[in-house]
C-alpha positions as CSV (number, residue, x, y, z in Angstrom):
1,X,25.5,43.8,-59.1
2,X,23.0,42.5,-56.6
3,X,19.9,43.4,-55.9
4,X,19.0,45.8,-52.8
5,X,16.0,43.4,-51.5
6,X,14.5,46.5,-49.1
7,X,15.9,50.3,-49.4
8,X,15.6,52.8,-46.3
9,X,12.4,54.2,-48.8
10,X,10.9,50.6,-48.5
11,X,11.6,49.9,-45.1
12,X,10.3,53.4,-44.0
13,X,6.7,52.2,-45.6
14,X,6.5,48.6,-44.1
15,X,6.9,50.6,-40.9
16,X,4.2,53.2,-41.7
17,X,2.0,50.5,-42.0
18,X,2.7,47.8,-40.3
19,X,4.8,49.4,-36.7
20,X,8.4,49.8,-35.5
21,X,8.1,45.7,-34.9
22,X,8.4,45.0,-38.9
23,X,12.2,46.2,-39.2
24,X,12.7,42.6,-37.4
25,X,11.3,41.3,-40.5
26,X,13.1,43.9,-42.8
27,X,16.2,42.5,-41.5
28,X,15.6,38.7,-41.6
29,X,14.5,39.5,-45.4
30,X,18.0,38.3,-46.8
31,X,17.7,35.2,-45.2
32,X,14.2,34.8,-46.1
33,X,14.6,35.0,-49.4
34,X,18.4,33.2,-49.9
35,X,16.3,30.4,-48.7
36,X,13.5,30.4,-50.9
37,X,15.3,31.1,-53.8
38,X,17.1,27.5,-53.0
39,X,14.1,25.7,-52.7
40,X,12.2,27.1,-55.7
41,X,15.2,27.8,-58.0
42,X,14.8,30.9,-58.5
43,X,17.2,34.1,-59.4
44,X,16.5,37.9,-57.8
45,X,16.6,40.0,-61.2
46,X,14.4,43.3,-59.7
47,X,12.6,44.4,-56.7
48,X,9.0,46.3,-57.6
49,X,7.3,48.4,-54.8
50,X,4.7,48.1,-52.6
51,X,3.1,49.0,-49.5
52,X,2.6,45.5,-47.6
53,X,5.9,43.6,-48.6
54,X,8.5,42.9,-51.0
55,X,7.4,41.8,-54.8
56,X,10.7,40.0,-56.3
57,X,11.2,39.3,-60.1
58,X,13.0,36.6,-60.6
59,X,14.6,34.0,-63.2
60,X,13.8,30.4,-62.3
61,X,15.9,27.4,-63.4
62,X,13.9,27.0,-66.2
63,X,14.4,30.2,-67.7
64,X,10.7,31.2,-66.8
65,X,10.1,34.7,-65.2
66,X,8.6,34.5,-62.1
67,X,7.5,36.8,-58.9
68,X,8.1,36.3,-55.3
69,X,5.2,38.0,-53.3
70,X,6.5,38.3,-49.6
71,X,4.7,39.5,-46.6
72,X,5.4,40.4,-42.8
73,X,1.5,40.1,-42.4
74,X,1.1,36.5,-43.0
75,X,-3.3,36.9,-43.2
76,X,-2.5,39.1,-46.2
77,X,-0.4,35.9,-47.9
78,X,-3.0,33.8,-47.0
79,X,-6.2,35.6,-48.1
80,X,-4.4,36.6,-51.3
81,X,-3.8,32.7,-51.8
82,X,-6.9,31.5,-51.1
83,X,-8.5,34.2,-54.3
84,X,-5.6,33.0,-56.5
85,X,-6.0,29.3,-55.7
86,X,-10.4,30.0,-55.9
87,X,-9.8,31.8,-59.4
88,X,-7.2,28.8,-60.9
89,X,-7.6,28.3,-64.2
90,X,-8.8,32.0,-65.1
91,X,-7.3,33.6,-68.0
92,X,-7.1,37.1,-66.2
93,X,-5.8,36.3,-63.0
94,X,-2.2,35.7,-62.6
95,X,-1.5,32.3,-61.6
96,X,0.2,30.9,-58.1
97,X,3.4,28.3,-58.6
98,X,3.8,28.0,-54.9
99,X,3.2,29.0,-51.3
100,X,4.9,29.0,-48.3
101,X,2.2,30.6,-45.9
102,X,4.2,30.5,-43.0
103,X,6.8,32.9,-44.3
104,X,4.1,35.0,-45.8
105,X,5.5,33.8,-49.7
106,X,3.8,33.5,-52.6
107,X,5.5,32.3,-56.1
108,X,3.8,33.5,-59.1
109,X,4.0,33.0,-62.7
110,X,6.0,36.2,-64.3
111,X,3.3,38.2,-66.8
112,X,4.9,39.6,-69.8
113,X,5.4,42.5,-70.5
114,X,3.6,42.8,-67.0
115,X,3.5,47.0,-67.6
116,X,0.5,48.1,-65.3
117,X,-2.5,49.4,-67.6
118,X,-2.3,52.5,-65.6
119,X,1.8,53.1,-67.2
120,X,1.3,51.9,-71.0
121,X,-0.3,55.1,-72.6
122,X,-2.4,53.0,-74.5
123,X,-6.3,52.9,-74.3
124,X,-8.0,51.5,-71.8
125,X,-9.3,47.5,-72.9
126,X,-12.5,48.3,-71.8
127,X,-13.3,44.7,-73.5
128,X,-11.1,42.7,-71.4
129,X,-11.6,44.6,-67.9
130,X,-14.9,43.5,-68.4
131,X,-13.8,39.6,-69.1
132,X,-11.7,40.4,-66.2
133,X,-14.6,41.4,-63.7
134,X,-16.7,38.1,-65.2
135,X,-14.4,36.0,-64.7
136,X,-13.5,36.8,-60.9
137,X,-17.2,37.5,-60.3
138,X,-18.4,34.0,-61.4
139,X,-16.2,32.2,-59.1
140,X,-18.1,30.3,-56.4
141,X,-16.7,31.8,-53.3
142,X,-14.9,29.0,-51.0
143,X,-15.4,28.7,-47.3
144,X,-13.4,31.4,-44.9
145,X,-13.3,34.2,-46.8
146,X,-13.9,37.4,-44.7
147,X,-16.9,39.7,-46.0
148,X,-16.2,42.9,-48.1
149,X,-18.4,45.1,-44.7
150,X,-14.6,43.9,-43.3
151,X,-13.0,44.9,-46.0
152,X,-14.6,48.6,-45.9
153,X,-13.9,49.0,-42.0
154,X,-10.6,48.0,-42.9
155,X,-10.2,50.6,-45.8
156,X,-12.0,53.4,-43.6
157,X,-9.6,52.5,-40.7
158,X,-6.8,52.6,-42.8
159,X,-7.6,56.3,-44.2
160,X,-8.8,57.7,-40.7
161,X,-5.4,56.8,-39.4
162,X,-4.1,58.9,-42.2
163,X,-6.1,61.9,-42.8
164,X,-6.2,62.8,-39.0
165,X,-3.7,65.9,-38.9
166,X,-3.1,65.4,-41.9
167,X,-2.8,68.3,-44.8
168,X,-5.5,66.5,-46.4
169,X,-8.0,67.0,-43.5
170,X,-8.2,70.9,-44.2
171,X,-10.4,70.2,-47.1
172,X,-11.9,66.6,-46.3
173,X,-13.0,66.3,-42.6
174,X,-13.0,63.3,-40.7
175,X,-17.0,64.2,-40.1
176,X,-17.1,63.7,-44.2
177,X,-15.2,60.6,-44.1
178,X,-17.3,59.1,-41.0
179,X,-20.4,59.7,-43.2
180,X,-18.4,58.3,-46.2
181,X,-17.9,55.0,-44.4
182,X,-21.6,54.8,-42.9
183,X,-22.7,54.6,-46.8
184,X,-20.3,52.3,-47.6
185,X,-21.2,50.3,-44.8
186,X,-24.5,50.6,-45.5
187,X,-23.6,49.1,-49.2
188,X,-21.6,46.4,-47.9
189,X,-24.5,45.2,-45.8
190,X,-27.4,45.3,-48.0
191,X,-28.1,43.7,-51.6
192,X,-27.5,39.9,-52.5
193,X,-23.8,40.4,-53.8
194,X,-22.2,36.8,-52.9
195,X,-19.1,37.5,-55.3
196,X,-15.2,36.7,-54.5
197,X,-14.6,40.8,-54.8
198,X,-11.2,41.5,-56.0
199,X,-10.9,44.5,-53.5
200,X,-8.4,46.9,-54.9
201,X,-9.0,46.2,-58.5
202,X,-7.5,49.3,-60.2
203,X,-5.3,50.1,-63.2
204,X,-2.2,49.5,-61.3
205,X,-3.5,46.6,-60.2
206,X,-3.8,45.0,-63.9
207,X,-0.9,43.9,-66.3
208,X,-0.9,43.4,-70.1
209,X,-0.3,39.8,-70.5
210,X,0.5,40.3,-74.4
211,X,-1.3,39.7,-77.6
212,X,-2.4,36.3,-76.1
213,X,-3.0,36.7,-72.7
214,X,-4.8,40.8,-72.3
215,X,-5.4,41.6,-69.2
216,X,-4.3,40.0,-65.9
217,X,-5.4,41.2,-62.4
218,X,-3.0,40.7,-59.6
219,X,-2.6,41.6,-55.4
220,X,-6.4,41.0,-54.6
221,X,-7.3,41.8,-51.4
222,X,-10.3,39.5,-51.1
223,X,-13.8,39.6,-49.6
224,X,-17.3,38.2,-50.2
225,X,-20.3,40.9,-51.3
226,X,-21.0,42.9,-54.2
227,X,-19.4,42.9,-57.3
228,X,-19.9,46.1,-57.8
229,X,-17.5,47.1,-55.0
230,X,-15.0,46.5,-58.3
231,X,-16.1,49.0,-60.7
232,X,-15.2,53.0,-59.3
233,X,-11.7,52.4,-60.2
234,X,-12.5,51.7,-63.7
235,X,-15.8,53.8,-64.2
236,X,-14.0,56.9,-63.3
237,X,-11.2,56.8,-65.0
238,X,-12.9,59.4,-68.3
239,X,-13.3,61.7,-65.3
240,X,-9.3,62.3,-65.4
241,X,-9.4,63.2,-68.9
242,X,-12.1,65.7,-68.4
243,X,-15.2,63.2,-69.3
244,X,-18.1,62.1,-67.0
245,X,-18.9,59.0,-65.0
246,X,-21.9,58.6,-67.0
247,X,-18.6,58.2,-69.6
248,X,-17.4,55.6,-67.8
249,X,-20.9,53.1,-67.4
250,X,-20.9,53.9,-71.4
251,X,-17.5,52.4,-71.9
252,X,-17.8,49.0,-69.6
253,X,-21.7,48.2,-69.8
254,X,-21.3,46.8,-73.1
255,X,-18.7,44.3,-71.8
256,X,-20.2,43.4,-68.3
257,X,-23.4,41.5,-68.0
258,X,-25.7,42.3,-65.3
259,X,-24.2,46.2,-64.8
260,X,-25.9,48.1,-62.0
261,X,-25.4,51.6,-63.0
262,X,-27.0,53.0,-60.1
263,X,-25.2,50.4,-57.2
264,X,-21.6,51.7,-58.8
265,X,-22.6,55.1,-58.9
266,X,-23.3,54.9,-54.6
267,X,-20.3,53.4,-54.8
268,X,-18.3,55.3,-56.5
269,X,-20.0,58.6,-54.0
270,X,-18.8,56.1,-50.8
271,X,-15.8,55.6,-51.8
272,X,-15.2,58.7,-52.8
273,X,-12.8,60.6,-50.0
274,X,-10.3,57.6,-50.8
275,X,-10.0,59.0,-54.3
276,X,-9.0,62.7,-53.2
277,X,-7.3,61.7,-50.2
278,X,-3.5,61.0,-52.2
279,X,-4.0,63.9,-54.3
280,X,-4.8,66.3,-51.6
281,X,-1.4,65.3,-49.6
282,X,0.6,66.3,-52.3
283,X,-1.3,69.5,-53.2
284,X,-3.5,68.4,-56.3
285,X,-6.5,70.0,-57.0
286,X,-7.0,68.7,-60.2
287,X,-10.7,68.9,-61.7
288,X,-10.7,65.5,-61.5
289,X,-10.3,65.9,-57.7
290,X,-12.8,68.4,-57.2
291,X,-15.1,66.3,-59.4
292,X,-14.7,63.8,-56.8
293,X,-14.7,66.1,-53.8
294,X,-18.3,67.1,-55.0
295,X,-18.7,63.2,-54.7
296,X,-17.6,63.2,-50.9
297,X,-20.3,66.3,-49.9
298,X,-23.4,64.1,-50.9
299,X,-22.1,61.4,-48.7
């Protein structure tokens, strides 16, 4: 049976996102990627989700697994590139075959198993995230790359578009958000972070590579600033089993040189309102929610 390349579900998304212009794109996918798949030898075994494209799975001529990263937003491609092709050679970062920047494609080599850290039950590497983070983090950044204060109006843009009427906004305000992205702002701007940040470096963002590989980070979305930007995801993950943050410094510090408990702790209180704001929608309150909530009133 072949494989559905974008579903009514998927296409809805990409729309969400990106405007009533992308179904253009949504229909020219078959094409797309019947003609990619010629030129790179490749076989469409799966389709994985996501918010800014299509991730394929695929079987190349070799045998080899491989992914097929394809994106209506061709900067997105790009940027994503240009961390991949800066971080060549590092053990924790997956590894780019190919590009083709002018369709938005990327071909990447296939992680095995490749299950998310976030879906494997198992206990959190706390070792290896923090190999992870040095390795990214010690990268000289290359020329272009946009700075993570970008990054944050991006991020803050991105959520006031979706809070506003949202059912979300009866318990986070857009006047807590505006402060929220003043301090983050503020963070972005100050301190001598000069780091190729990762930018959405959470648990779903990282694969088990195996025995020999660990860890592997994928889907930056790249800036240059401070490392720390990194951390929250990982530093507050305790908090969702009923631990502290102070839980969370405990667990990576031993593993991350140069640690800056208090600059990840004003990040972790700026970013905050981007924690609670999917959980709210769908009617969480979790204590790990209002943990964070209590984060978003000191903003």
């Amino acid at each position: 049976m072949a494989v559905v390349l974008i579903d009514d579900q998927a296409r809805a998304r990409l729309i969400t996102r990106f405007g009533d212009d992308v179904a253009n794109w949504c229909d020219a996918l078959p094409a797309l990627v019947a003609r990619l798949a010629k030129r790179w030898g490749l076989t469409v075994i799966d389709v994985k989700p996501g918010n800014t494209g299509r991730t394929l799975v695929c079987v190349g001529d070799d045998g080899a697994k491989k992914v097929l990263k394809l994106t209506p937003e061709h900067a997105i491609a790009e940027s994503e590139a240009a961390a991949l092709r800066a971080w060549d050679g590092c053990s924790r970062v997956v590894q780019v075959l190919a590009t083709e920047l002018a369709d938005g494609a990327i071909l990447l080599e296939g992680i095995d198993p490749g299950t998310q850290l976030r879906e494997s039950g198992a206990k959190v590497p706390w070792a290896e995230v923090g190999d992870l983070l040095t390795q990214i983090h010690s990268v000289t950044p290359p020329a272009g790359f946009s700075t993570l204060e970008d990054r944050v109006t991006f991020m803050y843009g991105l959520a006031e578009r979706g809070l506003r009427g949202s059912v979300a906004e009866a318990t986070l305000s857009l006047e807590t958000l505006d402060r929220a992205r003043l301090r983050a702002l503020d963070l972005a701007t100050s301190g001598e972070g000069n780091s190729i940040v990762h930018g959405d470096l959470h648990p779903g963002n990282v694969l088990d590579g195996g025995p020999a590989r660990g860890a592997v980070a994928i889907d930056p979305r790249p800036s240059v600033g401070d490392p720390s930007f990194d951390l929250p995801d990982w530093v507050t993950l305790p908090m969702r089993e009923g631990g502290t943050l102070e839980d969370g410094f405990d667990a990576i510090a031993p593993h991350l040189p140069g640690f800056d408990a208090e600059r990840v702790r004003a990040w972790c209180v700026a970013l905050s309102p981007l924690f609670v704001m999917p959980p709210l929608e769908r009617g969480e309150r979790t204590p790990f929610v209002e943990a964070m909530l209590s984060f978003c009133w000191r903003t």
